[in-house]
TORVOBA-757325 format. One record per residue (C-alpha): residue number from 1; residue in three letters; x, y, z. Coordinates in Angstrom, 1 decimal. Each point is the difference from the previous one (the first is absolute). Example, Ala and Ser with C-alpha at 12.3 -4.5 7.8 and 13.67 -1.06 7.14 Angstrom:
2
num  residuo  u  v  w
1  ALA  12.3  -4.5  7.8
2  SER  1.4  3.4  -0.7
# end
This chain:
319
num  residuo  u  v  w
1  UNK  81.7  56.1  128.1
2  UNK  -0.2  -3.6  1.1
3  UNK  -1.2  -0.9  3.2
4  UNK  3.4  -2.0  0.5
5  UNK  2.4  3.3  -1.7
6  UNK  -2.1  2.1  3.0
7  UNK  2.0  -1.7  3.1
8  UNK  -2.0  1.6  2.5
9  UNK  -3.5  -1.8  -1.1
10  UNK  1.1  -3.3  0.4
11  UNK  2.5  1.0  3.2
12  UNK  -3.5  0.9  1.5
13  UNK  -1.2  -3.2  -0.7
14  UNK  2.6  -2.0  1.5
15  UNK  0.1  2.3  3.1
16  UNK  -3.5  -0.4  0.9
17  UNK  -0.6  -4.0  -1.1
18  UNK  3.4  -0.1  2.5
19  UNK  -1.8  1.0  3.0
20  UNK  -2.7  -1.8  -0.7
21  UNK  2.5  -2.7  -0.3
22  UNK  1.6  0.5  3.4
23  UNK  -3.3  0.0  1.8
24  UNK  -1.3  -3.0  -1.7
25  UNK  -1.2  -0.7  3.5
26  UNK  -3.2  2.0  -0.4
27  UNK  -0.7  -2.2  -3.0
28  UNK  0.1  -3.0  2.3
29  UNK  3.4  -0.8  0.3
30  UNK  1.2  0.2  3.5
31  UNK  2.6  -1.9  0.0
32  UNK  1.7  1.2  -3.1
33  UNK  2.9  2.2  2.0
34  UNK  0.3  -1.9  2.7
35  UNK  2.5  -2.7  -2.2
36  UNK  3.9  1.2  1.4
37  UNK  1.7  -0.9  -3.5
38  UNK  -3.1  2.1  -1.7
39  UNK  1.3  2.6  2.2
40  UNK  3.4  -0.2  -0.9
41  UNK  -0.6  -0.4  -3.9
42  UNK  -1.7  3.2  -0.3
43  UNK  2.5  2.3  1.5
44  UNK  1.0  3.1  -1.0
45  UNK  -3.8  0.6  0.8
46  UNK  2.1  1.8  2.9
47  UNK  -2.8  2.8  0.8
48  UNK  -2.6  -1.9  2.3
49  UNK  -1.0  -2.2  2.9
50  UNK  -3.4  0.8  0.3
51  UNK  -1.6  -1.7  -2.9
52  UNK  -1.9  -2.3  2.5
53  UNK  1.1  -4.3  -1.9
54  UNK  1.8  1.7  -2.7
55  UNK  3.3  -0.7  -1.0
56  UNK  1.4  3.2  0.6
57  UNK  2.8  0.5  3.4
58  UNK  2.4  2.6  -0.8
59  UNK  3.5  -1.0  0.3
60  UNK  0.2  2.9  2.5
61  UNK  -2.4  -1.6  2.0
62  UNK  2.2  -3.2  -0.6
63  UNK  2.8  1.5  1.6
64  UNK  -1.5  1.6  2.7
65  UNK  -2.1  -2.9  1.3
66  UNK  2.7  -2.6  -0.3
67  UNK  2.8  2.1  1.7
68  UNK  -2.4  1.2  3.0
69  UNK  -2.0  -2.8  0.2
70  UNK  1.2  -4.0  -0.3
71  UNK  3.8  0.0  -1.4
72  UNK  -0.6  -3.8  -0.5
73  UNK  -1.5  0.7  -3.1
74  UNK  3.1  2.2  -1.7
75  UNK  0.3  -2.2  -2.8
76  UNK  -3.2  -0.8  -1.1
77  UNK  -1.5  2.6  1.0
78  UNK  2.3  2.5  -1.4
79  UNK  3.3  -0.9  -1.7
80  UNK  -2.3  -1.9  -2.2
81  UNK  -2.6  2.4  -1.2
82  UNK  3.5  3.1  -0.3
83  UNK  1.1  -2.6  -2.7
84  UNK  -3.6  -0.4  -1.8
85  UNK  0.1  4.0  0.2
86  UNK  2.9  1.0  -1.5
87  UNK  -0.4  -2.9  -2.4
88  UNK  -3.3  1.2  -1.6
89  UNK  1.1  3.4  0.4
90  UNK  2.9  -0.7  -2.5
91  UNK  -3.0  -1.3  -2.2
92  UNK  -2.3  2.9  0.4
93  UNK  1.4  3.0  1.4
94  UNK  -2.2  2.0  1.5
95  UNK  -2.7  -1.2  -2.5
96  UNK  -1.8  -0.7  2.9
97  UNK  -0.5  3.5  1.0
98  UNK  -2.3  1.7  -2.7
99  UNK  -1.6  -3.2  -1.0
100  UNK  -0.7  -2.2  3.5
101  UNK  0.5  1.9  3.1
102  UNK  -3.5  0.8  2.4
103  UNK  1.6  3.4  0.1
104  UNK  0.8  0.6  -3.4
105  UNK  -3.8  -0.1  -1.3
106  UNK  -1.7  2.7  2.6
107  UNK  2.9  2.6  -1.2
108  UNK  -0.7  -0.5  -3.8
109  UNK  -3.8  0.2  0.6
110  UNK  0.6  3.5  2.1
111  UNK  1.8  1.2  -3.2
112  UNK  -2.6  -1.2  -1.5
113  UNK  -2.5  1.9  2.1
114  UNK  2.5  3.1  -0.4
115  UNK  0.0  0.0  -3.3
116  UNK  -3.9  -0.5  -0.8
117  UNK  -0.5  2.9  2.5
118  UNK  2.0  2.5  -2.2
119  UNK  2.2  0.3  2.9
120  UNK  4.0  0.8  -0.8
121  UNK  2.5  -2.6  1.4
122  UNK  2.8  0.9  2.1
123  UNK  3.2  -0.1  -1.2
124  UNK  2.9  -1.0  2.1
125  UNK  2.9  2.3  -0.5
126  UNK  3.6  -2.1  -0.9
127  UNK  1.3  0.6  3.4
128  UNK  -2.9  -0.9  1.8
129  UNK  -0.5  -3.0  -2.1
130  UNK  3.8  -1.5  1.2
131  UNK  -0.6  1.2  3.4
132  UNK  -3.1  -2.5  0.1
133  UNK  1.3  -2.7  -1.7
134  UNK  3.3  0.2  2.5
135  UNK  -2.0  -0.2  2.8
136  UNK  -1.8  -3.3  -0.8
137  UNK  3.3  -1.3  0.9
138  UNK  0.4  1.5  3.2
139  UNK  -3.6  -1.9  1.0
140  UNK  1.1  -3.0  -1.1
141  UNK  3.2  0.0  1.9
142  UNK  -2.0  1.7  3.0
143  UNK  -2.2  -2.6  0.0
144  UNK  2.6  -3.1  0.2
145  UNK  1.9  1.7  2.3
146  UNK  -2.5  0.4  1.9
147  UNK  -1.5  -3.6  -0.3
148  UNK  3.6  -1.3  0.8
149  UNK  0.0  2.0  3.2
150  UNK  -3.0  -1.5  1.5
151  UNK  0.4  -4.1  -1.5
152  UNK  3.8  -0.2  2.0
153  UNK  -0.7  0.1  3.4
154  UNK  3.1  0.9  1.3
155  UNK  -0.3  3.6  -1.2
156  UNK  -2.8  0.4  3.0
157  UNK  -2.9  1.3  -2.3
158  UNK  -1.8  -3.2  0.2
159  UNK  -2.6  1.5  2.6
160  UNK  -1.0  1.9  -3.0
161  UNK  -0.6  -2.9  -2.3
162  UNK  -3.8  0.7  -1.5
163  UNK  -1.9  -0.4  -3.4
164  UNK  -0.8  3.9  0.5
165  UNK  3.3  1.2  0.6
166  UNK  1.4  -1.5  -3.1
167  UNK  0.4  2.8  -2.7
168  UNK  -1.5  -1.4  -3.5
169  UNK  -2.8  -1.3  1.9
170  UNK  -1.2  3.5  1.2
171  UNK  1.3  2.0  -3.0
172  UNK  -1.8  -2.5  -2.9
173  UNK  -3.0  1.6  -1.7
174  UNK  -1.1  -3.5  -0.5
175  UNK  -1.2  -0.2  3.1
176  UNK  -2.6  2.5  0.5
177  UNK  -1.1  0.0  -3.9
178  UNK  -0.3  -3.9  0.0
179  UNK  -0.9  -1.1  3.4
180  UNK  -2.8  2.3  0.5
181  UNK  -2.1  -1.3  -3.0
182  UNK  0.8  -3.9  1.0
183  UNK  -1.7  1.5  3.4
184  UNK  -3.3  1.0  -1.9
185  UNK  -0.1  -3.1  -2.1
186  UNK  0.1  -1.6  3.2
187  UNK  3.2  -1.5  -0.7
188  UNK  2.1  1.2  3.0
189  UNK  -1.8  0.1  3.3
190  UNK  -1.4  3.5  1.0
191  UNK  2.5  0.2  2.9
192  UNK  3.2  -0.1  -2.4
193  UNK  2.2  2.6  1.2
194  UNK  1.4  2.7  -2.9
195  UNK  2.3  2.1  1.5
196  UNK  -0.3  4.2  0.0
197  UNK  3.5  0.1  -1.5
198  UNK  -1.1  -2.6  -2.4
199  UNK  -3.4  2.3  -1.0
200  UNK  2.2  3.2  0.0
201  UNK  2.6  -1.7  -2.9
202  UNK  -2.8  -0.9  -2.0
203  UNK  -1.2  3.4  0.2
204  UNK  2.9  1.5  -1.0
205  UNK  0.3  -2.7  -2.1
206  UNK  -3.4  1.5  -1.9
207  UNK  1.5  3.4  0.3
208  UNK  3.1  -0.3  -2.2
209  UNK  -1.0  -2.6  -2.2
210  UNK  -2.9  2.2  -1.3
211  UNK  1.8  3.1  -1.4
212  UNK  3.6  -2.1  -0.2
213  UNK  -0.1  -3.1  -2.7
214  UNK  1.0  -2.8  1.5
215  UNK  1.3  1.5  3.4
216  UNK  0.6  -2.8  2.3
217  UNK  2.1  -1.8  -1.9
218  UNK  3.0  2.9  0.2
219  UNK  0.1  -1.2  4.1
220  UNK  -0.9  -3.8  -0.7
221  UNK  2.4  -2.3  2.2
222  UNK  -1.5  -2.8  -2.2
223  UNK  1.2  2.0  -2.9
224  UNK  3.7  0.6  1.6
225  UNK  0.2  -3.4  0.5
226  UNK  -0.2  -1.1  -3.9
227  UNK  1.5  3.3  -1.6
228  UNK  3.6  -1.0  -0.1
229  UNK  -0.9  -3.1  -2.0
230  UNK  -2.6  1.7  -2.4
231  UNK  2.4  1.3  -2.4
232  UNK  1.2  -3.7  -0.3
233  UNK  -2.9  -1.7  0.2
234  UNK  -1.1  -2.5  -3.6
235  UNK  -3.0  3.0  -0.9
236  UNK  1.5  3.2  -0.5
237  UNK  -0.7  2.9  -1.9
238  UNK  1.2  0.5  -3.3
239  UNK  1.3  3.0  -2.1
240  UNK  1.0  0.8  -3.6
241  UNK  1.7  3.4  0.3
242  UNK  0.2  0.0  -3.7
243  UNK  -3.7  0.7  -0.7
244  UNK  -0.3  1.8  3.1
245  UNK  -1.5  3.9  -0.6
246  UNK  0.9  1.5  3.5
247  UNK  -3.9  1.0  0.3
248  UNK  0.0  -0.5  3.6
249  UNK  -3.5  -1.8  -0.2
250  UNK  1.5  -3.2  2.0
251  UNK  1.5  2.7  2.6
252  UNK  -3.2  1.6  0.6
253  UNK  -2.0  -3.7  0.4
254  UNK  2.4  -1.4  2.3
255  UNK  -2.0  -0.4  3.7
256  UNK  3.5  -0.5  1.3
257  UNK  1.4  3.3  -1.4
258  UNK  2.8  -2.2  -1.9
259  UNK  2.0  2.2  -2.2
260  UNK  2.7  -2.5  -1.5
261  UNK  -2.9  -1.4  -2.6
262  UNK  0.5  3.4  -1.4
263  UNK  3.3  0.7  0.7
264  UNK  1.7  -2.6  -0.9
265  UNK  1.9  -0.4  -3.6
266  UNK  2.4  -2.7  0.3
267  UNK  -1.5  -3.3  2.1
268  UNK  -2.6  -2.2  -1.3
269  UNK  -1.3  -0.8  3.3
270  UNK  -1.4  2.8  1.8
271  UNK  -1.7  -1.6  2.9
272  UNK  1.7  1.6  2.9
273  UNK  -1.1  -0.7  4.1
274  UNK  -3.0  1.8  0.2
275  UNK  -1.9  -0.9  -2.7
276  UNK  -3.2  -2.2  0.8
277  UNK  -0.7  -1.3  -4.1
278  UNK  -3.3  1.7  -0.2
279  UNK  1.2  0.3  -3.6
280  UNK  -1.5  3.9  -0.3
281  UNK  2.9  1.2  -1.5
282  UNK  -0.3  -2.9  -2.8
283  UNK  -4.0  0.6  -0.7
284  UNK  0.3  3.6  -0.4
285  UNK  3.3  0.0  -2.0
286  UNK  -0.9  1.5  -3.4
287  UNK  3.3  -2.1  -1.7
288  UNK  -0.7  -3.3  -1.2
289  UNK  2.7  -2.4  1.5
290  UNK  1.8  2.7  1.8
291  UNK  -1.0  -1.4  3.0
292  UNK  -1.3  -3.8  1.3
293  UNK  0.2  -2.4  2.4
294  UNK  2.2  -2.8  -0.3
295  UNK  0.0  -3.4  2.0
296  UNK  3.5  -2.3  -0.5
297  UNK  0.8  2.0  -2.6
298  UNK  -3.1  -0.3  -2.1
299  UNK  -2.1  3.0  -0.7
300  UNK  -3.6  -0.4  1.0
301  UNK  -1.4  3.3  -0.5
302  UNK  0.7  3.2  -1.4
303  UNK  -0.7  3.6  -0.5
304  UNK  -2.2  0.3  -3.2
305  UNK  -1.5  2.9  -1.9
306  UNK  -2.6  1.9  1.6
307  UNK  -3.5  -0.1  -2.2
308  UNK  -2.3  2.3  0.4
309  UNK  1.6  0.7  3.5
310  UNK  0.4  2.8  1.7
311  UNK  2.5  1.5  2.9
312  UNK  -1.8  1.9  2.9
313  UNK  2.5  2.6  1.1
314  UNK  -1.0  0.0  3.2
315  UNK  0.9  -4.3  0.3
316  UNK  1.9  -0.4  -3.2
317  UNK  -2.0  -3.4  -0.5
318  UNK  -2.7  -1.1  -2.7
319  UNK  -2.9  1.6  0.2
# end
């Protein structure tokens, strides 16, 4: 197969030259994050603050440090950058997640490391799989309630007003996976703080991600925050039901447990919330042009017959 008809080669690529990209600094670029409009131009990166002069500040963080800290800076600092959000989220989707997020490349090299250890993935069961992607929506409303509650003073919680008692800050795996190796490069002073809760979350982070493909994005609040515009977004998936063979394959590939690629036998776009555009489904599918990826309408890739390739039953992926 092609190294560009096997998405998850070149997704690789991207995913690692990416964070290479974002901490250009250790390449001699200290400055590079530090622009505002840089900042601003790069959302949805929505994941991370603690890429030391990258341009990566979650809107999250966004929110939370306009509304507790200066409320001078509302506009700029906030009304702004929403609009630059949900605009290159209608452009993208939630392309961002499987090809440019900082927490999107350790999860695909643990089921990496799964796989080349002969170990069996966890499956999610149906129910469990709604249950988690419900309740990235309960953290995301959590944590603006609760970022509302301490930035207006009048609701008496200001006394509590503190970088470490603001939610995403403490429950980002970011922090503890990123900050600690700027630390040994001698990029963060040795005295940088990283929170126990912090450590713990990236621990369990470790833990789920490993047996579970692509865990941490079913309780995401990044990933609640673009979902309702993915499925509207200019790149979407595509399907032709008419060449469709109801193997399952794109079923059993799907890190987000998706079952509508499979299911569905009417719509031509099947991109629904929760899917991140890794493209699995569309390497592995066995039907040429039954499924693809189409941007404004115009089909840029698409399922093709499988060479020489071979399904594991285990991952239902080329061999």
């Amino acid at each position: 197969m092609n190294l560009w008809q096997r998405i998850s080669t070149p997704r690789l690529m991207v995913q690692i030259g990416w964070l290479i990209f974002a901490n250009a600094m250790i390449f001699g670029l200290p400055a590079f994050g530090e622009i505002p409009a840089l900042r601003n131009v790069f959302f949805p990166d929505a994941t991370t603050k603690f890429f030391q002069n990258a341009p990566t500040y979650s809107i999250i963080y966004m929110l939370q440090d306009t509304l507790v800290g200066d409320f001078a800076t509302f506009y700029m600092g906030l009304v702004i950058p929403i609009l630059i959000f949900v605009t290159l989220v209608l452009v993208m989707g939630r392309f961002w997640c499987a090809w440019l997020c900082p927490l999107g490349l350790p999860q695909d090299l643990l089921t990496r490391l799964r796989r080349s250890l002969g170990i069996k993935r966890v499956n999610l069961p149906p129910n469990w799989s709604v249950f988690l992607h419900q309740m990235k929506y309960l953290g995301l409303f959590l944590i603006i309630f609760y970022t509302f509650a301490l930035g207006f003073p009048h609701l008496g919680l200001s006394n509590f007003q503190s970088s470490l008692l603001l939610p995403y800050e403490l429950l980002d795996p970011n922090r503890a996976m990123y900050v600690y190796p700027q630390i040994w490069m001698g990029l963060l002073p040795a005295s940088t703080v990283v929170p126990w809760l912090s450590i713990l979350t990236f621990g369990f982070f470790l833990m789920t991600c490993f047996p579970i493909r692509r865990f941490w994005c079913h309780l995401c609040p990044a990933g609640a925050l673009m979902a309702p515009l993915n499925k509207y977004a200019m790149i979407h998936l595509k399907k032709d039901a008419s060449k469709c063979t109801h193997c399952g394959i794109c079923a059993r590939v799907c890190p987000m447990e998706i079952k509508k690629v499979y299911t569905e036998r009417e719509q031509e776009n099947v991109t629904v919330s929760v899917c991140v555009h890794c493209y699995r489904c569309v390497e592995s599918c066995p039907e040429e042009g039954c499924l693809g990826v189409s941007i404004m309408g115009k089909v840029v890739l698409e399922s093709k017959y499988p060479d020489e390739i071979s399904i594991s039953p285990e991952e239902g992926v080329p061999n």
